[in-house]
BALUM-249858 format. One line per 5 residues: their letters; for each residue x, y, z of N, C-alpha, C, O. Coordinates in steps of 0.2 Angstrom, whole numbers. Example, Ala and Ser with C-alpha at 12.3 -4.5 7.8 and 13.67 -1.06 7.14 Angstrom:
as = 66,-28,39,62,-22,39,66,-16,39,71,-17,42; 64,-11,35,68,-5,36,64,0,39,67,6,40;
// end
This chain:
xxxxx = 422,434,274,428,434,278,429,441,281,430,441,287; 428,445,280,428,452,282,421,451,286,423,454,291; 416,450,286,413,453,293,413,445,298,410,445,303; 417,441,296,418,438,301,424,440,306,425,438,312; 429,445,301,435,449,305,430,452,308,429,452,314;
xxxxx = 427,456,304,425,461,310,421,460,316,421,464,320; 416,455,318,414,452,320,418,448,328,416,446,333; 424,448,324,432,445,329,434,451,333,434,451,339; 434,458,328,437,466,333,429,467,336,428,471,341; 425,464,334,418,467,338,419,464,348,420,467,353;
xxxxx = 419,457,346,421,453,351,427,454,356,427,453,363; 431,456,354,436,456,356,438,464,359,443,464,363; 434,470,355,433,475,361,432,476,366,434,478,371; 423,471,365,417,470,372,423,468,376,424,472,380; 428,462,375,431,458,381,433,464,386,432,465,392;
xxxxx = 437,466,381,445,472,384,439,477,390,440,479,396; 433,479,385,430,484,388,426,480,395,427,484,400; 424,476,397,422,473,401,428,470,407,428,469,413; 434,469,403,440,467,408,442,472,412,444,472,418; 441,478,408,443,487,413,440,487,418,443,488,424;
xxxxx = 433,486,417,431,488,425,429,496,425,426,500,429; 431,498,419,429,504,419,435,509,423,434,515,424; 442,505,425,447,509,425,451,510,423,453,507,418; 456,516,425,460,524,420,462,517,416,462,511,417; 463,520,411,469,516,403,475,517,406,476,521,410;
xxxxx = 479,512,403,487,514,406,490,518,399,489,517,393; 493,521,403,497,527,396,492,534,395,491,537,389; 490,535,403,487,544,402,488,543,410,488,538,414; 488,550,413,487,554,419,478,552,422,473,551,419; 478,552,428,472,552,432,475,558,436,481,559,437;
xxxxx = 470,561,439,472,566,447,468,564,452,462,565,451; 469,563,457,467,562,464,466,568,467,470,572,467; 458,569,471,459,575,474,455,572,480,449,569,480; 458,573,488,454,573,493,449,580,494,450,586,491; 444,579,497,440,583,499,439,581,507,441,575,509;
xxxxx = 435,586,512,436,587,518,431,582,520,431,580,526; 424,580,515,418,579,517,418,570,515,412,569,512; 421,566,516,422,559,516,420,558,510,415,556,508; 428,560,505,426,557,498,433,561,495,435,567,496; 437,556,489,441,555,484,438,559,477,434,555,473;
xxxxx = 439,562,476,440,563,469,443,559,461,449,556,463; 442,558,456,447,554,452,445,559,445,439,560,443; 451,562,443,450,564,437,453,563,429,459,565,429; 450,562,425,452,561,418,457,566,417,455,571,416; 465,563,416,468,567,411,470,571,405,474,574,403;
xxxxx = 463,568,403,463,569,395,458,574,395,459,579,391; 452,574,399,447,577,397,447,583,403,444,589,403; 450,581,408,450,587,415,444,586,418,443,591,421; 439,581,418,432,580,419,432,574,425,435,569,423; 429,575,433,430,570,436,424,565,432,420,567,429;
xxxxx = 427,556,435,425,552,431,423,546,438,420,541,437; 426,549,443,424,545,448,424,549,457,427,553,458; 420,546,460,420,548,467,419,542,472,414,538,472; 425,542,475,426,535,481,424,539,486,427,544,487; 417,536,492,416,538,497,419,535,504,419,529,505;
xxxxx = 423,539,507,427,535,511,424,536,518,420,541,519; 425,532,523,423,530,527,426,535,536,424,534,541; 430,541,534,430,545,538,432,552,535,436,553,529; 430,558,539,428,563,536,435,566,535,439,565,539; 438,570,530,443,574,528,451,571,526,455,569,529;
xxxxx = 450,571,520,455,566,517,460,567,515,460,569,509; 466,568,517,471,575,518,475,570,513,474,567,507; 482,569,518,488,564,512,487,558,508,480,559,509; 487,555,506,487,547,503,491,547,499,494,552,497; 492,542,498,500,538,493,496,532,490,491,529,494;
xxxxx = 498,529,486,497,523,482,504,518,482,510,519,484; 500,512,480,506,506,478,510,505,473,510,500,470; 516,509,471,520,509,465,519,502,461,518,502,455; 519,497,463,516,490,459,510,490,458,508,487,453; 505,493,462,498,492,459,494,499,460,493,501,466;
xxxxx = 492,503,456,493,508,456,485,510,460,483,515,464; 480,505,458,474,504,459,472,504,467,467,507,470; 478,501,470,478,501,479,481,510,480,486,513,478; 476,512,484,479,519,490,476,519,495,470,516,497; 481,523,498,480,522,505,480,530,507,485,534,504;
xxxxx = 475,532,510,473,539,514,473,542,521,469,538,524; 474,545,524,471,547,530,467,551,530,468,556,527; 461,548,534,456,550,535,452,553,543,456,551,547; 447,556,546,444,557,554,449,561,555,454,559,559; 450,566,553,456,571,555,462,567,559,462,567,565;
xxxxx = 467,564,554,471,560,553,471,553,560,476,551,563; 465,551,562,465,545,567,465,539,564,467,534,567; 463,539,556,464,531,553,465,532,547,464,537,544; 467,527,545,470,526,537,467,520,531,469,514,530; 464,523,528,460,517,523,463,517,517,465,521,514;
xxxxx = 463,508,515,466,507,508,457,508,502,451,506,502; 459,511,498,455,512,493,456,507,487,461,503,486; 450,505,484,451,501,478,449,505,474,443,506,473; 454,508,468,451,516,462,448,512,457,443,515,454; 448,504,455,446,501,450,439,499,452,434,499,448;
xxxxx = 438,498,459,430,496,460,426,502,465,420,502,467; 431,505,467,427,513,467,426,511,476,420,509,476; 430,509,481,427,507,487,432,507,490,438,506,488; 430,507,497,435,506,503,436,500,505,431,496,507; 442,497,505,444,492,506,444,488,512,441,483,514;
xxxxx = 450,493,517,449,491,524,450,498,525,450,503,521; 452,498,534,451,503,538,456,500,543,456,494,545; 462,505,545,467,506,551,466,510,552,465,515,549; 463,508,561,460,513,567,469,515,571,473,511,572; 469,521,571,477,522,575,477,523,581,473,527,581;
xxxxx = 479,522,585,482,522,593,478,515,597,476,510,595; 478,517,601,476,511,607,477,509,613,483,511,613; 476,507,619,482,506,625,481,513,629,484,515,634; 475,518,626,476,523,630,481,530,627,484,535,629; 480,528,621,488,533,617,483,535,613,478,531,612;
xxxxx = 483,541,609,481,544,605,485,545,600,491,545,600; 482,545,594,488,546,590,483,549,582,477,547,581; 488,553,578,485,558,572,490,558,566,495,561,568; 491,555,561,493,554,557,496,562,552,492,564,548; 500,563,552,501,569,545,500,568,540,496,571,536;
xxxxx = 507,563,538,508,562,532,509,551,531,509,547,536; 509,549,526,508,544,524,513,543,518,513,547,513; 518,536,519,518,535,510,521,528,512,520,525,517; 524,525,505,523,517,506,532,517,504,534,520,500; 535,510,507,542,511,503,543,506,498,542,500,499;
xxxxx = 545,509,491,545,509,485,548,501,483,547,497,478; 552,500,488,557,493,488,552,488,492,552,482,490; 548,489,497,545,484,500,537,489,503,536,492,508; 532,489,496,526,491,497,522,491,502,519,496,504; 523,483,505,521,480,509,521,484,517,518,481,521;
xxxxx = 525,491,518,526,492,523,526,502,521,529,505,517; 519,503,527,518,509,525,522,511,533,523,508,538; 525,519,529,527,524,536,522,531,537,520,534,533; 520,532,543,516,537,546,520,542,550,523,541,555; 519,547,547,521,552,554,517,554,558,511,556,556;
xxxxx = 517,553,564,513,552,566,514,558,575,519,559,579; 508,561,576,506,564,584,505,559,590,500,556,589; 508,558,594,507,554,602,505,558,606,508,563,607; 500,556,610,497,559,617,497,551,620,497,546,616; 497,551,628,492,546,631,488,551,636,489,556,639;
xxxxx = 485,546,636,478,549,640,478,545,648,479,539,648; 479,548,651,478,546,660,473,548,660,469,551,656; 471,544,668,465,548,671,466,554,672,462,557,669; 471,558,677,472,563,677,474,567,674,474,573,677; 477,568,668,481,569,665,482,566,657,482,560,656;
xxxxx = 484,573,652,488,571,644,495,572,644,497,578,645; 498,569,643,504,569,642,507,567,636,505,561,633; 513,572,632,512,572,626,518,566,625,522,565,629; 518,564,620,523,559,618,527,561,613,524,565,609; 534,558,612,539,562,605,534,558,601,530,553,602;
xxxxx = 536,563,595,532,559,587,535,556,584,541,557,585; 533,551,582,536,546,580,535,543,570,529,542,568; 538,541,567,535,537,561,535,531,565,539,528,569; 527,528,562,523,522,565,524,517,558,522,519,553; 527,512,559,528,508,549,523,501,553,524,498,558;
xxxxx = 520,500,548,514,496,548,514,492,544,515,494,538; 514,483,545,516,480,539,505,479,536,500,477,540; 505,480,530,501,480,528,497,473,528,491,473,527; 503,465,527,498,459,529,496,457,534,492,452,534; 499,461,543,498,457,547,493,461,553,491,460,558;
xxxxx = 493,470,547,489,475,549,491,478,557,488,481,561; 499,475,557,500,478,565,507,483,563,509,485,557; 510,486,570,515,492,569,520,487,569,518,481,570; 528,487,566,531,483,568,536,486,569,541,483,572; 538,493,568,544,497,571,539,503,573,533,503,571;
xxxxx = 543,509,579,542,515,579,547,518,580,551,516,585; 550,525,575,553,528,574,554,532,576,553,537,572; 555,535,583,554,542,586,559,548,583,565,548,583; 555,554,581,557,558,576,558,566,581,555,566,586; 561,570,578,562,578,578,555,580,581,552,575,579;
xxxxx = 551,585,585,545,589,584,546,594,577,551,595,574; 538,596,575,539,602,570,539,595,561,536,597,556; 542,589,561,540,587,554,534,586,553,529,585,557; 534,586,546,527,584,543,524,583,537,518,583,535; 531,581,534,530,575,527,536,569,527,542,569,528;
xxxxx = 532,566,524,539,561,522,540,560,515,536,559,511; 547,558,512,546,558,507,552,550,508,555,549,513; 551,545,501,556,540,500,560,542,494,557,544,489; 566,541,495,572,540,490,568,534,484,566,529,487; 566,535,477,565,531,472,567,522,475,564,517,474;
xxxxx = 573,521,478,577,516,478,573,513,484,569,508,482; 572,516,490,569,515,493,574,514,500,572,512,505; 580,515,499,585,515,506,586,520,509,591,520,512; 581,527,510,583,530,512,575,538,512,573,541,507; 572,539,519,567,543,517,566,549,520,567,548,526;
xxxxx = 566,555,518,565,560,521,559,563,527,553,562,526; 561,566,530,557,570,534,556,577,532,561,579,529; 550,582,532,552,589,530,548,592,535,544,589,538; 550,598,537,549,601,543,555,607,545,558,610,540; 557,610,551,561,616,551,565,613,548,566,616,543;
xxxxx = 568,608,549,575,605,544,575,598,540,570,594,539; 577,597,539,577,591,535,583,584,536,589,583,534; 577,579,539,583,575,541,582,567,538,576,565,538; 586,564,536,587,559,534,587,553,537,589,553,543; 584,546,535,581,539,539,583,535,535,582,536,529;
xxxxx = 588,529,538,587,524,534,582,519,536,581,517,542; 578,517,531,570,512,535,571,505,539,567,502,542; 578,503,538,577,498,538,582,496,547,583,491,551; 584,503,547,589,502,554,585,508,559,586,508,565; 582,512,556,578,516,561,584,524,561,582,527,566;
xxxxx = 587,525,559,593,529,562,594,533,557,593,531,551; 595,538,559,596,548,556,600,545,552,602,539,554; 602,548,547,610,545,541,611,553,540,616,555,538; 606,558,540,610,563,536,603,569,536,597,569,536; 606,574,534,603,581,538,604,587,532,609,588,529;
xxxxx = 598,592,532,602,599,530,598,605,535,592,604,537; 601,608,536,598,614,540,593,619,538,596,622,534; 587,620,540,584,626,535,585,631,543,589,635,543; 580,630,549,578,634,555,586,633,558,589,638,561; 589,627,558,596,627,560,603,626,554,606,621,552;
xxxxx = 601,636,552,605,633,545,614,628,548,617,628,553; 614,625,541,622,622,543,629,622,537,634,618,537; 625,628,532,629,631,528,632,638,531,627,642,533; 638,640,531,639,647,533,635,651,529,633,651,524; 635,656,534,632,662,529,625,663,526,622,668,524;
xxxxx = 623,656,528,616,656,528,613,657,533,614,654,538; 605,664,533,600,666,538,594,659,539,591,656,535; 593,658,546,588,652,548,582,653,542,579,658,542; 579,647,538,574,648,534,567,645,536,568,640,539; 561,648,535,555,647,539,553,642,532,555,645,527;
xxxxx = 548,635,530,549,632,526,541,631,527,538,632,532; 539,630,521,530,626,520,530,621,517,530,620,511; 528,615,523,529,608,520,522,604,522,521,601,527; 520,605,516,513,603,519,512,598,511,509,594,513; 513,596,505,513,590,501,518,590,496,521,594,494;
xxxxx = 517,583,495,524,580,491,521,581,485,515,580,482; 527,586,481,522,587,473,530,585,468,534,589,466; 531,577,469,538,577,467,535,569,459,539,566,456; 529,569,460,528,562,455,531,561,448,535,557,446; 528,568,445,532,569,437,540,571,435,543,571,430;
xxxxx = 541,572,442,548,575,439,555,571,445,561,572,444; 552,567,449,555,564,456,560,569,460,565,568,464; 558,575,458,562,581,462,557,584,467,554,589,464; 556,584,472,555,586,477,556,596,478,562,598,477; 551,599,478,551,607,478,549,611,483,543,613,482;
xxxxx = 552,613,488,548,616,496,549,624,496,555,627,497; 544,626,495,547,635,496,549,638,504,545,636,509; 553,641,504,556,644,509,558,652,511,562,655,508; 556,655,517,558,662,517,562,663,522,562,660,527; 567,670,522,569,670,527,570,681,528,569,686,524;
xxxxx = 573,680,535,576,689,532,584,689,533,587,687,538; 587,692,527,593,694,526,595,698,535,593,704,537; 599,693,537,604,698,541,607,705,538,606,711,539; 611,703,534,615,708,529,610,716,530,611,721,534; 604,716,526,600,721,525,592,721,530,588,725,530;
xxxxx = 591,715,533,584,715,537,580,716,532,575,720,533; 581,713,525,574,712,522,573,703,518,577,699,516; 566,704,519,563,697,518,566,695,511,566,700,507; 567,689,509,568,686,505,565,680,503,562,677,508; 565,676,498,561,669,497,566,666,491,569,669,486;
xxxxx = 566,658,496,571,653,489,567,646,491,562,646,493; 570,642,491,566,633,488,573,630,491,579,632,490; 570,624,493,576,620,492,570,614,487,564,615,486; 575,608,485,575,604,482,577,597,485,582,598,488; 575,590,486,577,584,485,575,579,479,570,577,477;
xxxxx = 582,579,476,581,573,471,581,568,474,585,567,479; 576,563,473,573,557,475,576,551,471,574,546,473; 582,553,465,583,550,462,590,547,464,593,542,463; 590,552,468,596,551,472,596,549,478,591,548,481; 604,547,480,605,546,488,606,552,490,609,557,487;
xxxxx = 605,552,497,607,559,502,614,560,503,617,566,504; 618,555,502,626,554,501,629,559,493,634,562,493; 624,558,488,626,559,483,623,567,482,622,570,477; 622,569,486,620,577,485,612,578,481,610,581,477; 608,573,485,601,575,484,598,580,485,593,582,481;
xxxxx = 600,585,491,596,590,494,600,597,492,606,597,492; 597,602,491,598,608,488,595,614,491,590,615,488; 598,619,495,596,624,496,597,630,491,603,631,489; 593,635,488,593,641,487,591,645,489,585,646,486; 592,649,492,592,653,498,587,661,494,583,664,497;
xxxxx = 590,663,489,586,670,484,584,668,479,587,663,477; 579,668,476,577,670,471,573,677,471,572,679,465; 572,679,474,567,687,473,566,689,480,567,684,484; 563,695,482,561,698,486,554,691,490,550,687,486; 554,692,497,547,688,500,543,692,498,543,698,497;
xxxxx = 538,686,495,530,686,492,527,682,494,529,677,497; 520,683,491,515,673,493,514,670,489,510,671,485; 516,665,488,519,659,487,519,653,492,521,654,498; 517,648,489,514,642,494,517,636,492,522,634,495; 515,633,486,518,627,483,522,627,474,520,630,469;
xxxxx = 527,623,476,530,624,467,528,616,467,526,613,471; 531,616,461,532,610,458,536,609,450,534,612,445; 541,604,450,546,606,445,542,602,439,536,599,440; 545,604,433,542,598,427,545,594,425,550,595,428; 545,590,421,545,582,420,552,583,418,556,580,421;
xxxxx = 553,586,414,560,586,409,566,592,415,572,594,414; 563,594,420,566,600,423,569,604,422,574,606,424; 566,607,418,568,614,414,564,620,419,565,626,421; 558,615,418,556,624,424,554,621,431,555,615,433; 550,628,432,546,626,440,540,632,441,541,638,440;
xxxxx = 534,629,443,529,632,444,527,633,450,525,628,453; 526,638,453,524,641,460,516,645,460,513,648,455; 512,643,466,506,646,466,504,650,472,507,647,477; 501,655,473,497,657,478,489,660,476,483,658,475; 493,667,474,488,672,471,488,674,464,483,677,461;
xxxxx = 496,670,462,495,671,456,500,664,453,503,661,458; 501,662,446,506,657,445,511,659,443,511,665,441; 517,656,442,523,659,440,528,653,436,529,647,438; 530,655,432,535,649,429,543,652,430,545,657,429; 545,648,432,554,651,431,559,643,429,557,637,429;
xxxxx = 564,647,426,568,645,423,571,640,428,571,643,433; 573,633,429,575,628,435,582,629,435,586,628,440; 584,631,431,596,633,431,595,639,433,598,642,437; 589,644,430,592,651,432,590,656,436,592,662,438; 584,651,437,578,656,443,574,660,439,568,661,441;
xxxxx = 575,661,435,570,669,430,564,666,427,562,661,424; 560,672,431,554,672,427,553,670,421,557,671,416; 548,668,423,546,668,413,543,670,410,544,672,404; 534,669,416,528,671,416,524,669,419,524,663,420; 519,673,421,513,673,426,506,672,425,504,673,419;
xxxxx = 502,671,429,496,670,426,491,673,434,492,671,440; 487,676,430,483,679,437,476,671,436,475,666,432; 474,674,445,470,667,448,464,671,450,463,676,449; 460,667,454,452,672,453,451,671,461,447,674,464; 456,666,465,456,667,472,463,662,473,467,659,469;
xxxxx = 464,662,480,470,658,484,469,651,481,464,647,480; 474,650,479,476,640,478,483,639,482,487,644,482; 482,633,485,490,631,489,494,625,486,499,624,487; 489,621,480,494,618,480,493,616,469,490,619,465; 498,613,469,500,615,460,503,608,459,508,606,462;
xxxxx = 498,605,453,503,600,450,505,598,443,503,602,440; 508,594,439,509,594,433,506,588,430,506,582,431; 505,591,426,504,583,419,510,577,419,515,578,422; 509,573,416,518,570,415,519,571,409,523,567,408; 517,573,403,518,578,398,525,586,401,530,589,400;
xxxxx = 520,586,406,522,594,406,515,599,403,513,604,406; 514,598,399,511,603,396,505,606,400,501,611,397; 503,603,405,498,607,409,499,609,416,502,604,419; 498,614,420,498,612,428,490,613,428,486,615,424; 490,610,437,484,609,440,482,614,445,488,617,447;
xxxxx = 478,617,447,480,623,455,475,619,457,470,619,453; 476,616,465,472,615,468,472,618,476,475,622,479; 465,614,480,468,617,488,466,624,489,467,628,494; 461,625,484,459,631,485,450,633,486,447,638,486; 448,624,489,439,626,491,437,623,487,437,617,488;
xxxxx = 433,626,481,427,618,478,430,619,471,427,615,467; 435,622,468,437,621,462,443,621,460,446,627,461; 446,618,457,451,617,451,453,622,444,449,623,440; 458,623,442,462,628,436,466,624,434,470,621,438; 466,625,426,471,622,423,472,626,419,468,630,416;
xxxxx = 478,625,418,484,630,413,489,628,406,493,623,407; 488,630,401,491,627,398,501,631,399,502,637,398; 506,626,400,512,630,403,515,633,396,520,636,396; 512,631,392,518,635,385,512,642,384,514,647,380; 510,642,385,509,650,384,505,653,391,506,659,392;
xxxxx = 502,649,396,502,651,403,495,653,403,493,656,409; 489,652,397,484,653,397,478,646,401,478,640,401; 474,650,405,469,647,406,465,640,402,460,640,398; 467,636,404,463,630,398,454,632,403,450,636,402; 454,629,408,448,627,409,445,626,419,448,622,422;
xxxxx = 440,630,420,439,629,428,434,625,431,428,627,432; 436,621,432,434,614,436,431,614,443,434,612,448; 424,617,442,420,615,449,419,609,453,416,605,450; 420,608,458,419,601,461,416,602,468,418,607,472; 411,597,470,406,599,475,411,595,481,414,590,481;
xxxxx = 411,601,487,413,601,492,418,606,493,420,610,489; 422,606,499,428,611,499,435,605,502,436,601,507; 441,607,495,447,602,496,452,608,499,458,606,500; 450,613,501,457,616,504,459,612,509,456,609,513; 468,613,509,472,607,515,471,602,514,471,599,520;
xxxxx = 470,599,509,467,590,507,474,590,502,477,595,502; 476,584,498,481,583,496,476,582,487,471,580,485; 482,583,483,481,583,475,487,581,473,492,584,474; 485,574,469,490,572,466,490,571,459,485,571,456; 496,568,455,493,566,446,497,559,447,501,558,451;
xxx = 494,555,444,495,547,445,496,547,436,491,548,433; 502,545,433,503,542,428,503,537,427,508,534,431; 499,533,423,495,524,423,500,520,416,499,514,414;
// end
């Protein structure tokens, strides 16, 4: 009786382990890292160790987002942002390819993401030129929404110059823009709903803020983090603060948040809040943890060169520093030591790093 049980758990492992495919388990972290040289990275959670490389089919893999229903579907921009390929993470391959522009129009992709409420329909921020014989002539940018069954545009959304990320409201009715300011879209009607000023402040008293919004590092904690510098009128010296958008939120309900001081201007590039939001983690030259209510330091951690961009576990208990060439640092955040440095062949600076909870 017993080894024909056992014989049953033999059996019925092989299945499970052959139904995977050999992809992530659900209930741990993967991390996504593009690189510049046509290829995806995929790495284990648990071990910090890449476990796969997807070669993509144009060179410099900058944003991408996935399918909140199928986690396994992402989509990337790729050819220094001219097209957009869906990835398959399970079977390690490029699925299809959206070539962008056409008709004589030129067009370059920034940022990508997909809406949460209806997957089926990706937004692009996107650069317009057309090309004459004589002559380039530039066109307003625009968000490009592409329905993904029918492979065509089916709105364009003519936007602000200067954005260049998007993010969506969890719910899925409403997504932002980031750039000199921040302005609000509803997807479904095409039209501005709502605004904060960073370059045109629109709080009194606030000096214009120069912003770095270059990726969405909002997965584990759905709070959006953008560092921000400005110089005090008052005294003519530089200072640095972040705003926030809660994602969890409507833009009605006071999703967006500016703070304007935390400390004197320094280098600093990317934060990222943690799961539970109690803190928030910043990188350049060096890492920083501070308090999310109170701003305060906590602690620091030296770096061995520049990272731009920083992400979290969905524990919390570790960050990522990415974005900084052919390697990877990870951190343990409760005491701020170094766990382990992660070489990977190529260089990902300005490419996009993300953590995918399965």
């Amino acid at each position: 009786m017993k080894k024909a049980f056992f014989f049953t758990l033999v059996l019925l492992g092989s299945a499970l382990l052959l139904a995977s495919g050999n992809a992530p388990a659900l209930g741990k972290d993967i991390l996504l890292q593009g690189m510049i040289h046509n290829q995806l990275n995929v790495l284990d959670g648990d071990t910090d160790e890449i476990v796969a490389t997807i070669e993509t089919r144009g060179k410099k893999v900058t944003n991408f987002t996935w399918d909140p229903k199928d986690l396994d579907k992402v989509y990337t921009i790729t050819d220094w942002g001219q097209q957009i390929e869906q990835l398959d993470l399970a079977g390690k391959k490029v699925v299809r390819t959206f070539r962008l522009g056409g008709g004589g129009v030129k067009v370059r992709a920034l940022d990508i993401e997909l809406n949460p409420a209806n997957p089926n329909l990706l937004y692009a921020i996107s650069l317009r030129q057309r090309w004459l014989s004589d002559e380039i002539v530039d066109m307003p940018p625009a968000v490009l929404v592409f329905d993904l069954t029918t492979e065509k545009i089916v709105k364009e959304i003519e936007i602000p110059r200067g954005c260049t990320n998007i993010f969506f409201g969890y719910d899925g009715t409403e997504f932002y823009l980031t750039g000199r300011d921040v302005y609000v879209y509803d997807p479904t009607t095409g039209k501005q709903v709502n605004f904060l000023g960073l370059a045109h402040p629109t709080v009194t008293g606030v000096d214009p803020q120069i912003s770095l919004n270059i990726w969405r590092l909002h997965d584990q904690s759905g709070m959006a983090m953008v560092l921000v510098g400005s110089l005090a009128t008052a005294n003519n010296l530089p200072y640095q603060g972040y705003y926030t958008i809660d994602l969890k939120k409507k833009s009605t309900e006071g999703s967006m948040n500016l703070v304007t001081d935390i400390g004197p201007l320094y280098n600093q590039f990317s934060a990222v809040v943690s799961p539970d939001r109690k803190f928030y983690y910043m990188v350049l030259n060096k890492v920083e943890k501070r308090d999310f209510a109170t701003n305060r330091l906590l602690a620091t951690a030296d770096v061995d060169k520049s990272y731009y961009s920083i992400q979290i576990s969905s524990d919390g208990k570790k960050v990522y520093l990415g974005g900084g060439g052919d390697s990877i640092l990870v951190y343990d955040t409760e005491t701020m030591k170094l766990l382990k440095k992660l070489d990977t062949q190529g260089d990902a600076v300005l490419t996009h790093f993300r953590v995918q909870k399965r």
